[in-house]
C-alpha positions as CSV (number, residue, x, y, z in Angstrom):
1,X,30.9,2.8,20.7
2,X,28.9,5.9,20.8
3,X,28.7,8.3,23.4
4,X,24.9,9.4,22.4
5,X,22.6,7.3,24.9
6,X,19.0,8.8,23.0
7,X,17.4,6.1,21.0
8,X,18.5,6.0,17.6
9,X,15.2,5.2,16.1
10,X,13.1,8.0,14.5
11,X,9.7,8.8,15.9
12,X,6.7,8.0,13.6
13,X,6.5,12.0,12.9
14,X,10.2,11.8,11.8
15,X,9.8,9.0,9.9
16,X,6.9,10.3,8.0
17,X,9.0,13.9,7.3
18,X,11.8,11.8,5.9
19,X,9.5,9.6,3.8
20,X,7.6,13.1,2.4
21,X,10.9,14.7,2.0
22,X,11.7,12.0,-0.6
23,X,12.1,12.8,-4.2
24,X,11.2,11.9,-7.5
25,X,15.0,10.3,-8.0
26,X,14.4,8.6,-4.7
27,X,11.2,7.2,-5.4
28,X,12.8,5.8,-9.0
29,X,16.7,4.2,-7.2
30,X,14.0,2.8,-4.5
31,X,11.5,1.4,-7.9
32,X,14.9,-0.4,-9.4
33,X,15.4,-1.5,-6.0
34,X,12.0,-3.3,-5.3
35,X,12.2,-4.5,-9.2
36,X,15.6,-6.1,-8.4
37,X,14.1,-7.9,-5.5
38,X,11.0,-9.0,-6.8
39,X,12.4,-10.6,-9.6
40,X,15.6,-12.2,-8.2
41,X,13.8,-13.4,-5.2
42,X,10.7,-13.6,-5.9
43,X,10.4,-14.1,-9.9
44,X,8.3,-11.8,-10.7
45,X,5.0,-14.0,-10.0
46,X,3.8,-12.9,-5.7
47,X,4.8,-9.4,-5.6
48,X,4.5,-6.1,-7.9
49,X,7.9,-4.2,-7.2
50,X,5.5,-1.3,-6.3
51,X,3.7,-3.3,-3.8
52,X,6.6,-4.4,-2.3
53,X,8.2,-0.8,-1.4
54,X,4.4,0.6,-0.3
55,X,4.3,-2.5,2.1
56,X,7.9,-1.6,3.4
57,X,6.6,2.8,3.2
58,X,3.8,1.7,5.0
59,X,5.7,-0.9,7.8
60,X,7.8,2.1,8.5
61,X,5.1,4.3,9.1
62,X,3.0,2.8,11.3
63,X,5.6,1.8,13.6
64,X,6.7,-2.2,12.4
65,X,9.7,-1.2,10.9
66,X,11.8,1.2,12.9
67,X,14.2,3.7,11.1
68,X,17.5,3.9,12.8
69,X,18.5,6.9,11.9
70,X,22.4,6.0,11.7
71,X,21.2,5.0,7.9
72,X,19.3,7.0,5.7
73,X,15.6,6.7,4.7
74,X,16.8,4.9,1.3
75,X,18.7,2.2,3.0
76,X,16.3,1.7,5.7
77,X,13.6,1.0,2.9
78,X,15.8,-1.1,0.7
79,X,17.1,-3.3,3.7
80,X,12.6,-3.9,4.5
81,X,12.0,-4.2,1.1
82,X,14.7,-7.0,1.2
83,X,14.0,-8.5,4.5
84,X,10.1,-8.6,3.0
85,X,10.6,-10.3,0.0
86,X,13.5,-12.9,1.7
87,X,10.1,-13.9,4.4
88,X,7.6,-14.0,1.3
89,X,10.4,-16.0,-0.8
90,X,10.4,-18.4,2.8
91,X,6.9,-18.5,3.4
92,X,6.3,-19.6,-0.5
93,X,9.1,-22.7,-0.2
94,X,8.2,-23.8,2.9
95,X,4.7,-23.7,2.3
96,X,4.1,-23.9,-1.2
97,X,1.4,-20.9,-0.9
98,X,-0.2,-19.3,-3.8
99,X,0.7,-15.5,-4.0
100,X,-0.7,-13.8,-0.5
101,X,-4.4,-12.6,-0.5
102,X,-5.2,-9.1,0.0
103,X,-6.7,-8.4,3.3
104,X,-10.5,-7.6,2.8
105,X,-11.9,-4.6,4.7
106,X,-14.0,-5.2,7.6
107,X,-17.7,-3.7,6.7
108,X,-17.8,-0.4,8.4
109,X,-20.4,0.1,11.2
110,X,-24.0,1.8,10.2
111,X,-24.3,5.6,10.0
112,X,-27.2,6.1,12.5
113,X,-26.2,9.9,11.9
114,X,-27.6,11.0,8.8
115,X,-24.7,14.2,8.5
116,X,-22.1,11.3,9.1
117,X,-24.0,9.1,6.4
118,X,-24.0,11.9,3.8
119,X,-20.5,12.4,4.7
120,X,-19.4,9.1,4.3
121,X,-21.4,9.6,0.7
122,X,-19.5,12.3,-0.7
123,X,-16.1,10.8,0.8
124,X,-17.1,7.7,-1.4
125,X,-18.0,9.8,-4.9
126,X,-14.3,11.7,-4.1
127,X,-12.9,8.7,-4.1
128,X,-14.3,7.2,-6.8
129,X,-13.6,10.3,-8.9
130,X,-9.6,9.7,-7.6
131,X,-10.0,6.6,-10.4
132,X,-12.0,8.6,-12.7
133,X,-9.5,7.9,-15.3
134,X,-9.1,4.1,-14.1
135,X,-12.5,2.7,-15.3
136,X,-11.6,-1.0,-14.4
137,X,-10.7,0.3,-10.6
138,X,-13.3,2.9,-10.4
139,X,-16.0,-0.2,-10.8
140,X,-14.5,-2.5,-8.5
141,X,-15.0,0.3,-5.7
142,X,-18.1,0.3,-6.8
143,X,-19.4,-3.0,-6.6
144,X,-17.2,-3.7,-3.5
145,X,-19.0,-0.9,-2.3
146,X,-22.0,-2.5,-2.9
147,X,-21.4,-5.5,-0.6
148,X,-20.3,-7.8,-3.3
149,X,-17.6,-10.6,-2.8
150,X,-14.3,-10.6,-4.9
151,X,-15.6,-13.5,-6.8
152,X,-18.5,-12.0,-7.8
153,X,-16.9,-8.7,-8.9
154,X,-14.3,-10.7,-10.5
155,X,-17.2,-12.6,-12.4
156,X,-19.3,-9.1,-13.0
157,X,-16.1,-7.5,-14.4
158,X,-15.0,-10.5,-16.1
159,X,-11.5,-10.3,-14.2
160,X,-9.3,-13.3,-12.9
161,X,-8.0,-13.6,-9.7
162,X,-4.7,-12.1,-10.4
163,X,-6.0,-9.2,-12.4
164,X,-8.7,-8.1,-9.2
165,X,-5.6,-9.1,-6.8
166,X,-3.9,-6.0,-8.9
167,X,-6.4,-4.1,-8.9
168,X,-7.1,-4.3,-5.4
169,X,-3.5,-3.0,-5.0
170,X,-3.5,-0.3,-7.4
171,X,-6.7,0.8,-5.6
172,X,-4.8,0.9,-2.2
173,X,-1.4,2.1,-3.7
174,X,-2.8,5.2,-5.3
175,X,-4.8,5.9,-2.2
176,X,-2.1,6.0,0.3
177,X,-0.3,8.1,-2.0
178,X,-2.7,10.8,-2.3
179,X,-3.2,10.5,1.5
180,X,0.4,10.8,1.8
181,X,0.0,14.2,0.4
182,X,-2.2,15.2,3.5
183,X,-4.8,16.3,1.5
184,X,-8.9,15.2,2.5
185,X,-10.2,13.6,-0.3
186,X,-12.7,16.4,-1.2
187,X,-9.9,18.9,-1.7
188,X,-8.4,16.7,-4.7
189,X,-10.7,18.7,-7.2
């Protein structure tokens, strides 16, 4: 038994340093990890391997998943990654669900400030020009953006459900990365 009474769980800020600290050979043994359990468990067909370890990044960030920090960063990630997919893998026999929607963003409150509202303008054209090289993406922010539902996107870009489920995703993935850089959007230029 150990003689150390603190708390073996990381803070959020210690979490976060020993996600960023992570390295290009992390991120690809944690990728071959999140492939291995989205095909065995899940086969392939509710989960993108890449969705799967931002979902278990993100968990860990925010406070759902707590890192003991007896085990290291990797194994903490692989062992949510796993515990993840083993609930999706239940939810989907149990209940014979088709693959989890996204959750849709609540609309955000009107700008009676018109500096807030020009902010929130060029906060929106930064992002957009984050998918400048994604065109399919870069419109579906757009019309989203424009109050329109996912079927009607889907029908205006001539998508299927999966394709603007993984969009949707890509969108969010690529996001939380470049805020996991800690950069404001308007300094990505």
């Amino acid at each position: 038994m150990s003689t150390d009474m603190g708390d073996p769980n990381a803070t959020p800020q210690e979490a976060r340093d020993a996600i960023e600290s992570l390295g290009a050979p992390d991120y690809a043994k944690l990728m071959l990890i999140a492939r291995y359990f989205a095909r065995t468990r899940l086969r392939g067909t509710v989960i993108e391997p890449a969705d799967l370890l931002q979902d278990a990044i993100m968990k860990t960030l925010d406070g759902r998943r707590r890192w003991n920090k007896k085990v290291s960063i990797i194994k903490h990630l692989d062992r949510s990654m796993e515990s993840d997919s083993g609930h999706i893998a239940e939810q989907r026999i149990t209940h014979n669900t088709e693959p989890l929607p996204d959750h849709e963003l609540e609309p955000a409150a009107p700008f009676d400030d018109p500096m807030n509202r020009l902010s929130a303008k060029e906060q929106f054209k930064d992002m957009l020009d984050l998918f400048a090289d994604d065109e399919v993406a870069r419109d579906l922010l757009f019309l989203k953006s424009q109050g329109l539902s996912a079927a009607e996107i889907q029908r205006e870009l001539g998508i299927g459900k999966t394709q603007y489920e993984t969009v949707t995703k890509r969108i969010r993935r690529h996001y939380v990365q470049h805020l996991s850089v800690g950069r404001p959007l308007n300094e990505n230029k």
